[in-house]
N, C-alpha and C positions, 0 to 999 in steps of 0.2 A: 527673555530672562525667566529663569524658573524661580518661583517663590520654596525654598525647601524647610517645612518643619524639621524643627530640631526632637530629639527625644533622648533624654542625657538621663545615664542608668548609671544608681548607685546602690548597694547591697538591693539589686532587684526592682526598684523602684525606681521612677522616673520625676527627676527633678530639677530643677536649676540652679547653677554655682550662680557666685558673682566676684567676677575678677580670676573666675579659677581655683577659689577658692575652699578644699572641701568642707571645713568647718562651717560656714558660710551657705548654707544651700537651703532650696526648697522645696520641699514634698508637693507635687503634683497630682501623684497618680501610685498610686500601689498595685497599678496592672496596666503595662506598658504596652501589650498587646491590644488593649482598649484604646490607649489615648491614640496607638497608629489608628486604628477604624475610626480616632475621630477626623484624625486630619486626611485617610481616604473619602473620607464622606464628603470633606471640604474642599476636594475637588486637585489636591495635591499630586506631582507626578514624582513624586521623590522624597524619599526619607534621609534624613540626616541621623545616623546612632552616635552616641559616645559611649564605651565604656568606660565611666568615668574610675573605677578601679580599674581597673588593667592600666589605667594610663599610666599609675604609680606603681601599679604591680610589674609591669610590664611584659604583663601576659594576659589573655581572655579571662575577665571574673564572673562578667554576665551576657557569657558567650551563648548559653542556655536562652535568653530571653531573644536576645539578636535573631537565630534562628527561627525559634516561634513565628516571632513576626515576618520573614522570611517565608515561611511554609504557611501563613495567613492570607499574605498576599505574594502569591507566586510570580506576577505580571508588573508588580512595582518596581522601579529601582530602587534600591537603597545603597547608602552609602555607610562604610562602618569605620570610625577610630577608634584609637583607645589599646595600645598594648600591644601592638600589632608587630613585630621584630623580627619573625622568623617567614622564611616560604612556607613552611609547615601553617603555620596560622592561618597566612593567606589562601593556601589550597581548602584549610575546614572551612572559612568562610564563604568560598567561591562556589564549593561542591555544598554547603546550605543554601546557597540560592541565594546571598548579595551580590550585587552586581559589580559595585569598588569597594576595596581596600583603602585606606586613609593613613599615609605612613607619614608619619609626627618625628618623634624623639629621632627613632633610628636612622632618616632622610637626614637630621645634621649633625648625628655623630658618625655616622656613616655611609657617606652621598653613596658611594659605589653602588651599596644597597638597592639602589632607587632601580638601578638601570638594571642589573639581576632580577627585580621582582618585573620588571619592565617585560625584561625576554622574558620570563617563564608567564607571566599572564598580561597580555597584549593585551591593552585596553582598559585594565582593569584597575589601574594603580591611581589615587590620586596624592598628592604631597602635601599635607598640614603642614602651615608656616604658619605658628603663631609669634607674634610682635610684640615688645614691650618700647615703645620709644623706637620702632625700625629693627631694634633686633631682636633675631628670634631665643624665643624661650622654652624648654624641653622639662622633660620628666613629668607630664599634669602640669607643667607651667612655674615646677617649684625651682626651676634652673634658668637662669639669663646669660646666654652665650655673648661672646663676641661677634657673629655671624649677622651682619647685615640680613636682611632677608630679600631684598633683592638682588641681589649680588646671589644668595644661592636658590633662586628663581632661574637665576640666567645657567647657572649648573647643571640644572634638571633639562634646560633645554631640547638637548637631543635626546633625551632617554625614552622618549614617550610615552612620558606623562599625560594622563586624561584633562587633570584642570588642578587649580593647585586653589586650597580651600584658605584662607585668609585672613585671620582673627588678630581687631585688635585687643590686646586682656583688657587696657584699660578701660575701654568699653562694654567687652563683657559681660549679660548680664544685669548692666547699670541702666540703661534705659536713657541712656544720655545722648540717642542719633550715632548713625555709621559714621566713620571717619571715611569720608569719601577721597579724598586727596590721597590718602595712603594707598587705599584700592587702586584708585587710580594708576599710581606710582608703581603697587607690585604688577596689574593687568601691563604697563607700557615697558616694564621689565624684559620681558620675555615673549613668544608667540603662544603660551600655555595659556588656555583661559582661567578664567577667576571665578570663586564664588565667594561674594563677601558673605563674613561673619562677622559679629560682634555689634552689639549695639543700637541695633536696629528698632526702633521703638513705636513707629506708626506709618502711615502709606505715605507720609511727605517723605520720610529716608528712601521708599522704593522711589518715587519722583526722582529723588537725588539719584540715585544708581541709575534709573532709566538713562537720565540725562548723558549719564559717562557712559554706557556700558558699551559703545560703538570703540571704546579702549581694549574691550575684549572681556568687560565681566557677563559671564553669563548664567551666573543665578545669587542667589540672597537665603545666608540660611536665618532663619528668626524661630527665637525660641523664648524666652520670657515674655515679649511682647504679644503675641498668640497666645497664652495660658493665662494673660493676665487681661487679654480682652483689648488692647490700645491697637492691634491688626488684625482685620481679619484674613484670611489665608483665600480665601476664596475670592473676596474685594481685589484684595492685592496680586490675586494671578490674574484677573480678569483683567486689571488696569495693565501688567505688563503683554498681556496679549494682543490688547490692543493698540498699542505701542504710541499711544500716546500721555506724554508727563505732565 
């Protein structure tokens, strides 16, 4: 299971919602090219971006920062959300050096979508399902559909999909422990793997996900919990490397 820092960019800066919340947030870092060199130094195999404008914008706002880090470290993967709607987007992303794409809003107002960015970049796609109560929620999280999210988990099925990322809001952010059951429920969904989000607040949540993750999650992204000192990133890969909880 991969431990993935999160690095959530708003006007340029990297900071943390809570609940999704933009009014709500907090300054971390005013050079988000830095704080990636902290969490490569900690031994990290993967980056988590949000472009937290674009997600409302719904288009690249700190598409300029993504890339830096991108061309900083060449050999990382990173993963990118955040406004992501068009194959145009996907391709400037792809051709900067991120490795996925993180398609959010447009995967539930427009599944077809998935399977199109699917074919044009093989491998590349992963599906943001964020959850309020089981169902998913769109626009930066300021929209609650009707749409079960596991139910369009099992959609995505054959499009091929890399992993489908997994957020609960109301954990988001809070520091109140992963909702492991829900995980659970979306990983036993579908054959797409999982990476939880949301909520994660010290190395007894990795314990928990270890414990499941033979359901098919396989990675943890965490981001307040790491800025604020209660994980460390480096602790927490070692314990799931060794694969015991």
């Amino acid at each position: 299971m991969l431990i993935i820092p999160a690095i959530d960019l708003k006007d340029g800066q990297c900071v943390r919602l809570r609940q999704g919340l933009m009014d709500d947030s907090t300054v971390f870092s005013d050079d988000p090219v830095a704080m990636a060199a902290r969490w490569v130094e900690a031994g990290c195999r993967r980056l988590h971006l949000v472009d937290l404008n674009g997600a409302f914008a719904g288009e690249p706002v700190n598409g300029a920062v993504v890339t830096a880090i991108a061309a900083a470290y060449p050999d990382l993967p990173i993963q990118i959300g955040g406004g992501i709607r068009t194959l145009d987007t996907i391709e400037h992303y792809i051709n900067a050096g991120v490795s996925y794409v993180i398609i959010g809003t447009k995967a539930v107002k427009e599944p077809e979508f998935v399977a199109e960015a699917c074919a044009a970049f093989p491998g590349k796609v992963i599906v943001g399902l964020d959850a309020r109560d089981g169902l998913v929620a769109t626009d930066g999280w300021a929209e609650v559909s009707e749409v079960r999210a596991t139910d369009l988990a099992r959609r995505f099925e054959s499009d091929g999909v890399a992993a489908i990322v997994y957020t609960d809001i109301a954990r988001d952010g809070m520091m109140q422990g992963v909702n492991v059951e829900a995980t659970v429920a979306m990983a036993q969904a579908s054959s797409i793997p999982v990476i939880a989000s949301g909520g994660i607040t010290d190395i007894q949540d990795i314990r928990a996900l270890m414990n499941v993750a033979h359901t098919g999650i396989c990675g943890a992204i965490t981001g307040r919990a790491i800025y604020e000192g209660t994980l460390d990133v480096a602790d927490a890969q070692q314990l799931c490397d060794e694969g015991v909880a």
